[in-house]
C-alpha positions as CSV (number, residue, x, y, z in Angstrom):
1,X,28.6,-3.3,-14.1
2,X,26.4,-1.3,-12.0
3,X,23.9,-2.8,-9.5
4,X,20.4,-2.5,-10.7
5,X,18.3,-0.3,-9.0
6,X,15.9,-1.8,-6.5
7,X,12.1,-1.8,-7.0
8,X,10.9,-3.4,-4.6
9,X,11.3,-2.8,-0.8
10,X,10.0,-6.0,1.4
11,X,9.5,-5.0,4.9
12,X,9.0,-7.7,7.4
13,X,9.6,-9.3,10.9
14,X,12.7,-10.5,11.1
15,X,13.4,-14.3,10.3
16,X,9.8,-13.8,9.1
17,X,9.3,-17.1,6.5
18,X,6.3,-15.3,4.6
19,X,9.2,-12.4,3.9
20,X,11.8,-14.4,2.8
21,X,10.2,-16.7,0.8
22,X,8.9,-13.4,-1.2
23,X,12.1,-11.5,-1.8
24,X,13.4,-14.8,-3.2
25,X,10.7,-15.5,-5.5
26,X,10.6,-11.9,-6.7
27,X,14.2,-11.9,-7.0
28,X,13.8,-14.9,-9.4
29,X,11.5,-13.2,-11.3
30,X,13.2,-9.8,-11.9
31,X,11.4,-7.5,-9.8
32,X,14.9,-6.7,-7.7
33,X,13.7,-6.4,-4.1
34,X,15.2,-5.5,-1.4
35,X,14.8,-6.5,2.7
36,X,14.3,-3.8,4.8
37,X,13.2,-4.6,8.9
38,X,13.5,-0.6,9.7
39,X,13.8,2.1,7.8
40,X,12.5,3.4,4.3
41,X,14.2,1.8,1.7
42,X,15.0,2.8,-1.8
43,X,12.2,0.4,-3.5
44,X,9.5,2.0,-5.7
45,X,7.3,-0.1,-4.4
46,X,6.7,-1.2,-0.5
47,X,5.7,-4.6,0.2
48,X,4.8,-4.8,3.9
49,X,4.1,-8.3,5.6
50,X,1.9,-6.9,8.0
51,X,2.2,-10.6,10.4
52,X,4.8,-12.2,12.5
53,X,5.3,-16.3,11.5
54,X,2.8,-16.6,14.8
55,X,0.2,-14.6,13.4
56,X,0.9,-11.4,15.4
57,X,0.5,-7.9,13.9
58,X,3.9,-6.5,13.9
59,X,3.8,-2.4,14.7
60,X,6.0,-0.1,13.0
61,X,5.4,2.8,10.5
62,X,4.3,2.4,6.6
63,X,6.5,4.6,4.3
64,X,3.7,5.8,1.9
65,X,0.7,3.8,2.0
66,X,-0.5,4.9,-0.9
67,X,2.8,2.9,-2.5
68,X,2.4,-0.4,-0.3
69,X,0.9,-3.5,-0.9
70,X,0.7,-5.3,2.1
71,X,0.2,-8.6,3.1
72,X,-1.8,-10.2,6.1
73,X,-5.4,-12.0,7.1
74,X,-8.3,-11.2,9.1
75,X,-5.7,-11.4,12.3
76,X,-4.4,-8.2,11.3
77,X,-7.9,-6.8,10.0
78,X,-7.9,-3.6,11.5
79,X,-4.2,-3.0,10.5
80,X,-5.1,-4.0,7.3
81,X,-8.4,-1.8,6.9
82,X,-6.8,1.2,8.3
83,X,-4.0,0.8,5.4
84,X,-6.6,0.0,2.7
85,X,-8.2,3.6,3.8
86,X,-5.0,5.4,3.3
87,X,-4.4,3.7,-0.2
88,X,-2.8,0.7,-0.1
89,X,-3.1,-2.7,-1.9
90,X,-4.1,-5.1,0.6
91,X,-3.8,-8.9,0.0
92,X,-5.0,-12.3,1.7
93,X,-2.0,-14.1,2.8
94,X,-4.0,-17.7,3.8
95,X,-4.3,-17.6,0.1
96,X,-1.7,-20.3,-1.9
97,X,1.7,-18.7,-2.0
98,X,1.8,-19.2,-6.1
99,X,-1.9,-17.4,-6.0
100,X,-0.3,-14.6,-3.6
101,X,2.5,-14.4,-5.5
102,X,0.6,-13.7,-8.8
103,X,-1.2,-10.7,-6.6
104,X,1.6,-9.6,-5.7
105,X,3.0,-9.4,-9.0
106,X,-0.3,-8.1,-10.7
107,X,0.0,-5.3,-8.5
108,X,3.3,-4.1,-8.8
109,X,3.0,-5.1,-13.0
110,X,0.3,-2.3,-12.8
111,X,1.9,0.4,-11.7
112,X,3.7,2.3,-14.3
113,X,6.3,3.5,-12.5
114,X,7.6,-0.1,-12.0
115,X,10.1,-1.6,-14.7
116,X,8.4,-4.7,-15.9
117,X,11.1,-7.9,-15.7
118,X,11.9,-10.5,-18.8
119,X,9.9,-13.3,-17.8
120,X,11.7,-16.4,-16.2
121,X,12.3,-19.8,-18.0
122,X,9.5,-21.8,-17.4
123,X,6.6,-19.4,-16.2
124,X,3.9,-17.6,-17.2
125,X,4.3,-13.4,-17.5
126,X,1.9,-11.2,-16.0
127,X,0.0,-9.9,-19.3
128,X,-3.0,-7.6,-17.4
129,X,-2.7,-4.8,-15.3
130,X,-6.7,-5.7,-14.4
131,X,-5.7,-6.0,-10.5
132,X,-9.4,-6.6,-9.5
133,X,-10.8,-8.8,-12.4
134,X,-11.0,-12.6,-11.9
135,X,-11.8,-15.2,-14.1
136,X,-15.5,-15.8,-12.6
137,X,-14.8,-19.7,-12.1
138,X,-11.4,-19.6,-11.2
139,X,-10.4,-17.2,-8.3
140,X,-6.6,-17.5,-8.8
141,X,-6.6,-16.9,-12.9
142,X,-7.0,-13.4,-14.0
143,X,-9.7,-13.3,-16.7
144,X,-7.9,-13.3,-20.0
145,X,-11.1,-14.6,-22.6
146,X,-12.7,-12.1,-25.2
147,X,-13.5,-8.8,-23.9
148,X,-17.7,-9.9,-25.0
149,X,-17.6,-12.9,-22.4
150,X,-16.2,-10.8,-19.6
151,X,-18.1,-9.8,-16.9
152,X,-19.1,-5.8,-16.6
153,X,-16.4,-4.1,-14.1
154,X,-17.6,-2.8,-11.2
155,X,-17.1,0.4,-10.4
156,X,-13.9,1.7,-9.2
157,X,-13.3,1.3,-5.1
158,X,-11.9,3.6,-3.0
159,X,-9.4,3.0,-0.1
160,X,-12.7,3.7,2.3
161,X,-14.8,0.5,0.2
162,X,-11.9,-1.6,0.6
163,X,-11.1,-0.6,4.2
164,X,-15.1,-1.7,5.0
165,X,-14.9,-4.7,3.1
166,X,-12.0,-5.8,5.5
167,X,-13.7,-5.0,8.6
168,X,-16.9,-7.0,7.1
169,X,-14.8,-9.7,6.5
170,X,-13.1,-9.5,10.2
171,X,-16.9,-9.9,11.3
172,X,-18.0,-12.4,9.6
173,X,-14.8,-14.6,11.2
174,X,-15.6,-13.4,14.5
175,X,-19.7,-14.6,13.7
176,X,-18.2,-17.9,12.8
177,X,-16.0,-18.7,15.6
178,X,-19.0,-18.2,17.7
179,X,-20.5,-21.4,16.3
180,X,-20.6,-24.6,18.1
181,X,-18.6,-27.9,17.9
182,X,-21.5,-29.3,15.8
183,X,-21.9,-26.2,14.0
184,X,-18.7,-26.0,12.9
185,X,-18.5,-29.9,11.9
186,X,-21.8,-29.4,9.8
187,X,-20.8,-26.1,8.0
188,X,-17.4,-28.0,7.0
189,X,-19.4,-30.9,5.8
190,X,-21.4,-28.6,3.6
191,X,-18.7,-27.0,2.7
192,X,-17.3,-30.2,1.2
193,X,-20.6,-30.8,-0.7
194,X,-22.0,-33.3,2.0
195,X,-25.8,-33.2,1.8
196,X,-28.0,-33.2,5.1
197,X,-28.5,-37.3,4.5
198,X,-24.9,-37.9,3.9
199,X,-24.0,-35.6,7.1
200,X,-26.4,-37.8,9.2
201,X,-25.5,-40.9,8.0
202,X,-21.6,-39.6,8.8
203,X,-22.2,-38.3,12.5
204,X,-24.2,-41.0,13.0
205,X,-27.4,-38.6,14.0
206,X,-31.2,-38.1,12.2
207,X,-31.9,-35.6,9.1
208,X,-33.7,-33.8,11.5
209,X,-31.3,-32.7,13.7
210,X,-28.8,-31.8,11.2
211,X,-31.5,-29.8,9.4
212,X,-32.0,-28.4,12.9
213,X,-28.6,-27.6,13.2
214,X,-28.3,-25.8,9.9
215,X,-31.3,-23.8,11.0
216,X,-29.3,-22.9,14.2
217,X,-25.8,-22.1,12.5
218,X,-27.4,-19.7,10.1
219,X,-29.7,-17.9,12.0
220,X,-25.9,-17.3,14.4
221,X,-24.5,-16.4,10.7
222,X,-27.7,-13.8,10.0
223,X,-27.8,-15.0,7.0
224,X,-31.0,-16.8,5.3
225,X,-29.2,-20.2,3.8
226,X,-26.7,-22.9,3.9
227,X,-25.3,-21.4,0.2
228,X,-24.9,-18.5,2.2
229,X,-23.1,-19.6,5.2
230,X,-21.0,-21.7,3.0
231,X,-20.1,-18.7,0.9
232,X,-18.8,-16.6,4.2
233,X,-16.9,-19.6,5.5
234,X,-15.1,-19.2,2.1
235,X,-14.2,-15.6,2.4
236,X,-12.8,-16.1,5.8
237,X,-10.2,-18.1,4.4
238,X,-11.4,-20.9,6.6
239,X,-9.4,-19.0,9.5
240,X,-12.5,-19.4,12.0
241,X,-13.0,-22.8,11.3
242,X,-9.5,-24.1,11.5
243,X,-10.7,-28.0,11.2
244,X,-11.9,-27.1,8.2
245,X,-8.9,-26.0,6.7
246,X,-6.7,-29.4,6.5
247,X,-9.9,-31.2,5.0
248,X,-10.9,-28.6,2.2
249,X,-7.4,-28.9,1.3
250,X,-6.8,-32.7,1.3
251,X,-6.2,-34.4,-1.9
């Protein structure tokens, strides 16, 4: 029997984790990838891990953006917004791997030049090619109620919208790294749901001077609440705060 044709190309650095643990979950799933660390490839689609396992932007030439989706976070902004302006798909690696994985897979099971795989024993099948539609309480579920209960789309971006949203998002990182020890410890805490009393009573410190410090941490954020700096440490992907990360995450 023939081999089957490849769809997928994944180009990454070499012994790259992120990489291999993609071509082997897309190779469970059907999509037929191939690894390529130079050249073209023969895939239809190009899925580029833009990172190194350290975190460093690895150069090299994209064969057609416009086919790519590639993968990296706010390390690799300007990588990654300079790709977005020439069409590709860009995606959040810091994400889960299952919730990168379904991105992934969304993406290519939009295209229509892609052959869509049988679904594998035991997990759910792409059923939308809605790339950009979320279900509005759950980030990592595409939106799959009645088309009456969904939310109006927005209008359609181009490579240039998704390019600035990057570099917005590379900003804000670079605002919150510039926060201080105690900065950073309160905008976790409020990230966690703490209230100013419960923060005080936990750092061992008066309402007042946490309030004070909220004033200070979101007046270095230029934005005009705690909601607001919480929301931005969210959409950094907790990358500026690294404390942060290990105790959102605990169970």
């Amino acid at each position: 029997m023939a081999p089957a044709e490849t769809q997928v190309t994944v180009h990454a650095a070499p012994g790259s984790g992120l990489g291999a643990a993609l071509l082997a979950a897309l190779d469970r799933r059907g999509w037929r990838p191939e690894e390529r660390q130079q050249g073209v490839g023969s895939g239809e689609r190009h899925l580029i891990v833009v990172e190194d396992d350290a975190g460093t932007p690895v150069p090299g030439a994209v064969p057609r953006p416009d086919r790519a989706i590639a993968i990296g976070s706010l390390r690799s902004a300007s990588t990654l917004a300079a790709l977005a302006g020439r069409g590709a798909i860009v995606l959040n690696q810091d994400v889960p791997f299952l919730m990168l994985l379904r991105q992934v897979e969304t993406a290519l099971a939009a295209d229509p030049a892609m052959s869509r795989p049988m679904p594998a024993s035991g997990w759910l099948n792409v059923s939308t090619p809605e790339l950009s539609r979320t279900h509005p309480h759950r980030p990592d579920r595409l939106d799959t109620g009645p088309r009456r209960d969904r939310p109006r789309a927005d209008p359609p971006q181009t490579g240039q919208d998704r390019a600035e949203r990057i570099r917005a998002r590379a900003a804000e990182a670079t605002a919150l790294a510039r926060l201080t020890e105690r900065e950073r410890a309160v905008l976790c805490g409020l990230a966690q749901g703490l209230s100013a009393a419960a923060l005080a009573r936990q750092g061992s410190r008066s309402v007042a001077t946490i309030r004070s410090q909220i004033q200070s941490l979101t007046r270095r954020l230029g934005v005009g609440s705690s909601l607001a700096a919480v929301a931005m440490l969210q959409r950094s992907g907790h990358q500026a705060v690294p404390d942060c990360l290990e105790t959102l995450h605990r169970f």
